[in-house]
N, C-alpha and C positions, 0 to 999 in steps of 0.2 A: 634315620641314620645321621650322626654327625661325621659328618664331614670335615670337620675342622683338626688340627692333629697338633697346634700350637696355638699358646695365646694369641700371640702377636696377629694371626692370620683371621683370629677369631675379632679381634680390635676393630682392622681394618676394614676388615665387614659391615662390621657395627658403627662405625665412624664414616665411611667413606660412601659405601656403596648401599648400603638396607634403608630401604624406603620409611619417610617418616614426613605427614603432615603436621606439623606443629607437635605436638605431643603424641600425636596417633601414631602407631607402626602399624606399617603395612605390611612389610616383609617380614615374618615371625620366624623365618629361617631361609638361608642359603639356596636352598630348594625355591622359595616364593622368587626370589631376586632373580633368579635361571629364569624362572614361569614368565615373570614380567616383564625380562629380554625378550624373549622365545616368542610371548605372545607381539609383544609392540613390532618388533622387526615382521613376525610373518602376518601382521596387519597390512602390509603396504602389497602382499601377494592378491595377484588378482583370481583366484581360486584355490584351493586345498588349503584354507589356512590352518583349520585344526590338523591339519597331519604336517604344515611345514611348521608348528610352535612344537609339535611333539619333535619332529626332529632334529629341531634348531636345540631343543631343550636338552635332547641328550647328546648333542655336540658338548654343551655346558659342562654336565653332568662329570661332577668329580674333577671339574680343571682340567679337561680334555681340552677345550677351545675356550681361551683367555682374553678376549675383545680387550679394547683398549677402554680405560679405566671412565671414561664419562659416559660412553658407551652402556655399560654396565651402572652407572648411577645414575643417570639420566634417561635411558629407554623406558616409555611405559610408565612414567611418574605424574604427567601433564603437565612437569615443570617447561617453564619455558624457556631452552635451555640448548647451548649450542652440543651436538656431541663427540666434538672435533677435539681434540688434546690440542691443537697447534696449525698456526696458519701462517702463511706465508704473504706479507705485504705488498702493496702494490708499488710501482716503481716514484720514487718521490722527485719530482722535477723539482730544479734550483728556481725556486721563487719562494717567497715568504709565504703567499696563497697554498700552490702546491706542498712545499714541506708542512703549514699547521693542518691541512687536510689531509695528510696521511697520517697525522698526530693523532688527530679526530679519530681517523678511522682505527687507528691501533689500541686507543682507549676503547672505544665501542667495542674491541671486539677484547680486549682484558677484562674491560668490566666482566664481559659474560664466561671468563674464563679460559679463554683462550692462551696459550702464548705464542708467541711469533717470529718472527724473521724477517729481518729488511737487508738491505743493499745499500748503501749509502754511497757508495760508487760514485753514484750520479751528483753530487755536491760539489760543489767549487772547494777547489786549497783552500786552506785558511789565508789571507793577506793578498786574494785575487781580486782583481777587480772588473765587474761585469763588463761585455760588448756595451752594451743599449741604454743602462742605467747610471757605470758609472760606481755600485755599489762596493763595498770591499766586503767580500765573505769570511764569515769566521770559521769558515772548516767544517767536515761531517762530526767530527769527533765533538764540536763543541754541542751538535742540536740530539746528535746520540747520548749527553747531558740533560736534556729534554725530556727525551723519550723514557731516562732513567727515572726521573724525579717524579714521573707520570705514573709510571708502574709502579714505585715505592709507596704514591698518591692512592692509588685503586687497589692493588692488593697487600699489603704488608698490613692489616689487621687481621688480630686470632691467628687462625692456621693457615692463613692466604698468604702466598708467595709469588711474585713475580718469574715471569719464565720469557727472557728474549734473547735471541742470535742476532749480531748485528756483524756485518760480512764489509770488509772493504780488495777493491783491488790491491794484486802485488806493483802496480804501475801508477795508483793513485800516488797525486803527490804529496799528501800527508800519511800516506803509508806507516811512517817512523813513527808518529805522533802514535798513530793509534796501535802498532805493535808496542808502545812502552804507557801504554795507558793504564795499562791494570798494575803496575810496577806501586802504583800510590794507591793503597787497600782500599780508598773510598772510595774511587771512581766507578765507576759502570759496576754496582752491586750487582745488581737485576741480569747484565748483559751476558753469554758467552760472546765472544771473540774469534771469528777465524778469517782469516786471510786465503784470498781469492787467489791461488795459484795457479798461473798456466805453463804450458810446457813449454815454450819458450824460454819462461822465467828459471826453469829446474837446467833448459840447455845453457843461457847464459850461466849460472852458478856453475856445471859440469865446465865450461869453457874460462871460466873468470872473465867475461867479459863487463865493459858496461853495462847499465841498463838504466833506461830513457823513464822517468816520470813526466807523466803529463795527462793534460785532459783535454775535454773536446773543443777544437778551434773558437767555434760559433759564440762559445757563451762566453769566452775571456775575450776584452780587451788587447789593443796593441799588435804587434806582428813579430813570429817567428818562425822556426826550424818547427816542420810538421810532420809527423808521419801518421800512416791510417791505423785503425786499430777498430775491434769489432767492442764497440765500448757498451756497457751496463745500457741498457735499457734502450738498445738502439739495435732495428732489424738487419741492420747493414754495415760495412766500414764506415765511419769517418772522418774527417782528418782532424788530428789531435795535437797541440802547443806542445812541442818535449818543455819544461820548466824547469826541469834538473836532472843530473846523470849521477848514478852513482856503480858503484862496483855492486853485482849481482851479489858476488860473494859476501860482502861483508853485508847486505842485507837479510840476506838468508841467516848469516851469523846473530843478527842481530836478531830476527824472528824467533829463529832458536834457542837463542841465551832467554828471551823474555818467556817464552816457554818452559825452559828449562828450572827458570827462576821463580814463576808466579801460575805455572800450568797451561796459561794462554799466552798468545793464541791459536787455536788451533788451524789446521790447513786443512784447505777444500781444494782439491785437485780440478776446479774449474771445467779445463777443456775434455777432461774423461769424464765428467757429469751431462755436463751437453753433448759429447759425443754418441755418449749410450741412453741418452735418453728416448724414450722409445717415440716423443712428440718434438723430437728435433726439427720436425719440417715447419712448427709452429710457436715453436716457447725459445726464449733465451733465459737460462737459470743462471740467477747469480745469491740463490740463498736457500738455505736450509731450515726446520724447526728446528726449537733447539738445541736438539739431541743427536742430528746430522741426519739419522736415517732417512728422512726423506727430502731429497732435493727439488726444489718447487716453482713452478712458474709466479708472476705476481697474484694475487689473490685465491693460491691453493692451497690447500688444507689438508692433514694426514688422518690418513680412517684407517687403522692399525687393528691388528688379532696375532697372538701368537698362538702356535700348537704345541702343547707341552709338551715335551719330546717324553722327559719322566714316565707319565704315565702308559707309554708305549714299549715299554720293555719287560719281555717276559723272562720269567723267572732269574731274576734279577740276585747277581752276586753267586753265581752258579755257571758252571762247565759249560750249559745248556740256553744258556743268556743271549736274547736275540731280541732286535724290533718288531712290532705289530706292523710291518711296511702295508700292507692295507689298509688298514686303520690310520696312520699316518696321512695317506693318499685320500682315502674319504673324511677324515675331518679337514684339510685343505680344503678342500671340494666343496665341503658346504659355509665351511667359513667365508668362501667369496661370495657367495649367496649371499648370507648373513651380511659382509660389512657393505655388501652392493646394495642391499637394501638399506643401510644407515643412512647413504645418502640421499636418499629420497625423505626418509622418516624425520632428519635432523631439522633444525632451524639453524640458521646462518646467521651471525650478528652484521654481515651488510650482505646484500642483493649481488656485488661480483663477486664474491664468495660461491654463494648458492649457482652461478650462472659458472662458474669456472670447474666446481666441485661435479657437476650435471653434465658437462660438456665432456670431461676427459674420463668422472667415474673411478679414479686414480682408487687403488685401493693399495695394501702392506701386507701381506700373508707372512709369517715370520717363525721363527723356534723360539721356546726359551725353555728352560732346563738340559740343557744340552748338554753341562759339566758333569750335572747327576746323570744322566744318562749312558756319557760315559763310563765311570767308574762303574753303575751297577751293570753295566756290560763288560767289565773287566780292563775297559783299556784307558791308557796314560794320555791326559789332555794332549803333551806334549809328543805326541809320537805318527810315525807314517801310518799306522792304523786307524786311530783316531780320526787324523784328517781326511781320511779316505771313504770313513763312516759318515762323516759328518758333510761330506759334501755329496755322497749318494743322498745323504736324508735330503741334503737341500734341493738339487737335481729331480726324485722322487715326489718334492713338494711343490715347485716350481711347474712342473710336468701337470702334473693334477691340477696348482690351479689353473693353468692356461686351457687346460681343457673343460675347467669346467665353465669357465668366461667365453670360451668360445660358446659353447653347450647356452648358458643365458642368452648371449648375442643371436641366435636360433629363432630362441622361444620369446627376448624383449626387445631385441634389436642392439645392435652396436652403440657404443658412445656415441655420441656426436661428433665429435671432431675425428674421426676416423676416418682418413682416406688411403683406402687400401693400399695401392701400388707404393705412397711412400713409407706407409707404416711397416709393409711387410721389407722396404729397404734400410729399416736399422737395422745396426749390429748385434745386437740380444735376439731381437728376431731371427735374423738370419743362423745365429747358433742354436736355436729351436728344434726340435727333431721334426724330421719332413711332414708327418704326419699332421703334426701340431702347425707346422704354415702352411698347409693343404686347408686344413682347416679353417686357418683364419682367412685366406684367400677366395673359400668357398663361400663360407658364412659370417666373415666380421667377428670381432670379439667384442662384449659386454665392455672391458677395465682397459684404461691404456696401458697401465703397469697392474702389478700382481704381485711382489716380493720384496718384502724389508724386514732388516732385523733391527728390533726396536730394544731398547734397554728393561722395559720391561720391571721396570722398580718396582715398583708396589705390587702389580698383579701377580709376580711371580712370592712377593710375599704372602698377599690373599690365596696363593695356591700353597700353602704350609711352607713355604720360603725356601722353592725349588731354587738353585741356581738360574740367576738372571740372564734373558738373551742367551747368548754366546761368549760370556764371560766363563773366566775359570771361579770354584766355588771360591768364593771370599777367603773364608776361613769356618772350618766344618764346627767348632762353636764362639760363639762371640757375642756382643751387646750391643743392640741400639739404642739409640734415642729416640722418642718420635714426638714431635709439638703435635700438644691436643688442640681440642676447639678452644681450652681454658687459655691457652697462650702458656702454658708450663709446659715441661718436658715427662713421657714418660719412660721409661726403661726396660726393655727385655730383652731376656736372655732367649737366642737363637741357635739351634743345633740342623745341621744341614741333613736333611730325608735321608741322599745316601748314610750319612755317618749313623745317624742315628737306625738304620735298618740293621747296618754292620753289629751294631751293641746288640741291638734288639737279637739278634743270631749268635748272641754268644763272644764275639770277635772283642779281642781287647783291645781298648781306647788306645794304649799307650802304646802300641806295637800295630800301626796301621799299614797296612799291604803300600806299595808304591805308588799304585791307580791313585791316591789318596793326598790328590794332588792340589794344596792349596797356594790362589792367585800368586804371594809374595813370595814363594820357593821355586817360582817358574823366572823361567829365564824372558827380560822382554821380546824377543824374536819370537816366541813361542805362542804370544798372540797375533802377531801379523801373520805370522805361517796357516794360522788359525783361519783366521779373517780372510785371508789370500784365496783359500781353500776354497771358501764358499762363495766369493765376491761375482766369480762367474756366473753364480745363476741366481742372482738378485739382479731385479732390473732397475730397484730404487735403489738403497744404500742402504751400511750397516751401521748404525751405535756399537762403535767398542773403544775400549777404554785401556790402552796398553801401562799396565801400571810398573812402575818404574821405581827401585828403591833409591833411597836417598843420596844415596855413595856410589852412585854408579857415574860415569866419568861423562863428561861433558862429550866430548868426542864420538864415545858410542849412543849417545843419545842422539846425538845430530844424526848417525848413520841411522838410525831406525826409518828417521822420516824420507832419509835418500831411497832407505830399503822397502816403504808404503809405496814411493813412486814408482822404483821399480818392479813389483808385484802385482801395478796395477790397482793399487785401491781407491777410491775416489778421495779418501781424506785420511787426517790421522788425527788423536786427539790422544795425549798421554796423561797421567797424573803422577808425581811426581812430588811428593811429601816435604814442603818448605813453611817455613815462618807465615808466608803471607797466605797460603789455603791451607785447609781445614781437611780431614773425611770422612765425612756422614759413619760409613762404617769403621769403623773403630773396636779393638778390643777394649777399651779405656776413656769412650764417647768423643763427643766434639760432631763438630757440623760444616754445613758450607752450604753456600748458596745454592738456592735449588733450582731445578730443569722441570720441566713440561710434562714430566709421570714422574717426580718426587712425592711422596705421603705428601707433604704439605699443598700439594697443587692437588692429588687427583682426586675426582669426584666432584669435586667444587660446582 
């Protein structure tokens, strides 16, 4: 059976993920690359392996369950080969030692493919000068130069791209520096950019008041005006230098104009990350991969799978149009299976990796084809229908997998760092249905988290180029580009499943029903309302991408990201079509720097 229903999907296959020893293929079809997941993962099972590679295989089977793209390239090949999309760095202390040894270890872990997220937080201003030494520091923004030149070093040959988040405080006091960084197109190619927002920092803005830059007492020189602050990389308050005051507002202004103008940087809602994170009694997060979905302690890493929603709706574009909600519920169920066993299977490019990955079990159960799923279910991305469908699915997905984590924690034992009474006192927890904290209180859970929507690039193109994530469809036909292994570009034409089912039935192109709803004719509110929707029952975070046309006025742009905070989202990240970015999808081509599941990156 071919499986394949577009070139492009057929490509990616062949380039990305189909197994090949030098000249040898291994994987002769789509089918074998299933077989070779299916078996490697249920290799780490300590009995029934031939019945859990049969079942893991027909999770696969047809783009029902979508692993995350190294996953899929790297399980079952003997390559020795990490199979993490993305990791999150360990906190870099202000010393020339400490900062080149987290250099080290971010190479090590690019080389093997990785991309990453740091904190720089913890850096001296630039023009500080140390307690102890005496030194004058040149700023995080100048060694996040560094880090750039490192990754343009390790992967910018062939098809190899760099993928890294680099996160400062709203309080840090080069804050401005590095909101107007990406303003000069060379700087931080490799980098996204977001800004550590907490809510303090959104009450000052609401208030117009001051607000106090500074860093931690201990490591500057001299004597000032202190106040406490629960700082990057620090289990506690402590008391922190103010070094400069500025109006909340016109910072926030300013964050926003540079967004507005260059698409970074984006906002991370900080204190509703760590508040809902479900290892709050143990982690302080101050960074993301770098695609936001998953927010991470130092040395954590994302094990990602989506369920294609797509293939889950019956008789599609008809009166009679409904979800397989079982089917839904049981591939969840076994995908936690599945990526719980990646982390055992993987290799780690360093040892606290594997020791942090092992301890917590962190896994992303997620959607993507969500836009086609709607429409071949009749309803308008943008509508109370919609959202209401689409946060049962996620609720219904969420539900399954915590049951089915508990169910493992049974039969393997709980994570390790799992100590009940506090874990059952987070916030995501506690909105859990009784049953499901009965559960975990009786028997422990397998994962400490369970739930992220990941962007989902490429996989959702290797599934015949369903709608991504929880994006609305691009646009139902269009072109891309894609860099080969040769270092040239090549080019296909893409038509979206729903549309193309529409023609396939006769429906004419030119006269499309109104469900028939592409990303740039949607109003931006229409994806937060989206995102809002579902934000309740992810315990990790979403990837989305509120795209934003050109002429849209500065004013309501700023009110989107007022509108994130008050919805509740942990972040906001828009795109916004300007001289100085580029985007990948185009009617008419062009490109942009890539993220951590770009064609260019996945598989590697």
């Amino acid at each position: 059976m071919d499986y394949f229903d577009t070139e492009i999907s057929r490509f990616i296959w062949d380039t990305k993920y189909r197994h090949r020893d030098g000249d040898a293929v291994r994987d002769r079809s789509v089918e074998d690359s299933w077989r070779r997941l299916a078996r490697a993962l249920a290799g780490v099972e300590a009995r029934d392996r031939g019945r859990w590679a049969l079942r893991f295989y027909r999770n696969l089977e047809d783009f029902r369950f979508l692993p995350g793209g190294r996953i899929l390239a790297g399980a079952g090949t003997g390559h020795r080969v990490t199979l993490f999309n993305c990791f999150v760095m360990g906190d870099i202390e202000d010393s020339m030692d400490a900062i080149f040894e987290r250099l080290k270890e971010s190479a090590l872990t690019m080389q093997q493919g990785g991309g990453i997220g740091c904190d720089f937080s913890t850096l001296r201003p630039a023009a500080s000068r140390a307690r102890h030494t005496g030194t004058i520091a040149s700023g995080p923004v100048s060694f996040m130069r560094i880090w750039d030149a490192t990754c343009a070093t390790l992967l910018s040959t062939g098809s190899r791209r760099g993928a890294m988040m680099a996160t400062l405080r709203c309080d840090h006091p080069d804050i401005e520096q590095f909101v107007d960084a990406k303003r000069d197109p060379r700087e931080l190619r490799h980098f996204n950019l977001s800004v550590l927002v907490s809510d303090a920092f959104m009450a000052a803005v609401d208030g117009d008041r001051e607000w106090p830059l500074l860093f931690p007492e201990h490591q500057l020189d001299g004597d000032g005006e202190t106040l406490e602050r629960h700082w990057s990389g620090a289990r506690t308050p402590v008391p922190c230098r103010v070094l400069k005051r500025v109006r909340a507002r016109e910072l926030w202004q300013r964050i926003m104009r540079a967004t507005y103008d260059c698409a970074e940087p984006g906002v991370l809602f900080v204190d509703r990350i760590n508040r809902h994170n479900n290892l709050y009694y143990r982690e302080q997060i101050g960074a993301t991969n770098p695609c936001g979905e998953i927010p991470l302690p130092a040395y954590g890493a994302c094990n990602l799978g989506s369920v294609n929603l797509a293939r889950f709706v019956r008789a599609p574009l008809s009166a009679r149009a409904d979800l397989d909600w079982a089917g839904i519920a049981d591939t969840a169920a076994l995908g936690v299976r599945m990526l719980d066993n990646v982390i055992d299977l993987s290799r780690y490019p360093l040892p606290a990796q594997r020791a942090q990955a092992q301890g917590s079990r962190r896994v992303g159960i997620g959607v993507t084809g969500l836009a086609d799923a709607l429409i071949l279910l009749g309803l308008h991305y943008d509508s109370e229908a919609a959202r209401a469908l689409a946060a049962r699915v996620m609720r219904t997905l969420r539900d399954s997998a915590y049951r089915s984590s508990i169910q493992l924690a049974e039969e393997k034992g709980a994570f390790p760092f799992f100590e009940r009474d506090s874990y059952l006192g987070g916030p995501d927890i506690r909105s859990l249905p009784e049953a499901l904290r009965d559960g975990i209180a009786a028997r422990g859970i397998r994962n400490s988290h369970l739930v992220a929507i990941a962007p989902t690039g490429t996989i959702s193109l290797l599934a015949n180029g369903v709608s991504s994530g929880i994006e609305p469809v691009f646009d139902f036909r269009h072109s891309r580009r894609v860099l080969t292994e040769n270092g040239d570009y090549r080019t296909f034409e893409i038509t979206d499943p729903a549309y193309r089912l529409w023609c396939e039935r006769g429906g004419d192109p030119e006269a499309l029903p109104g469900i028939f709803a592409a990303a740039r004719r949607l109003p931006p509110l229409a994806h937060l309302r989206m995102e809002a929707a579902l934000q309740p029952f992810v315990d990790n975070a979403i990837s989305k991408t509120v795209n934003v046309p050109e002429d849209y006025p500065f004013a309501d742009f700023e009110s989107l990201y007022r509108r994130a905070f008050e919805l509740g989202l942990k972040g906001c990240t828009t795109f916004r079509p300007n001289p100085i970015t580029e985007a990948v999808l185009t009617s008419g081509g062009g490109e942009s720097a890539s993220h951590c599941c770009d064609i260019e990156r996945e598989g590697e």
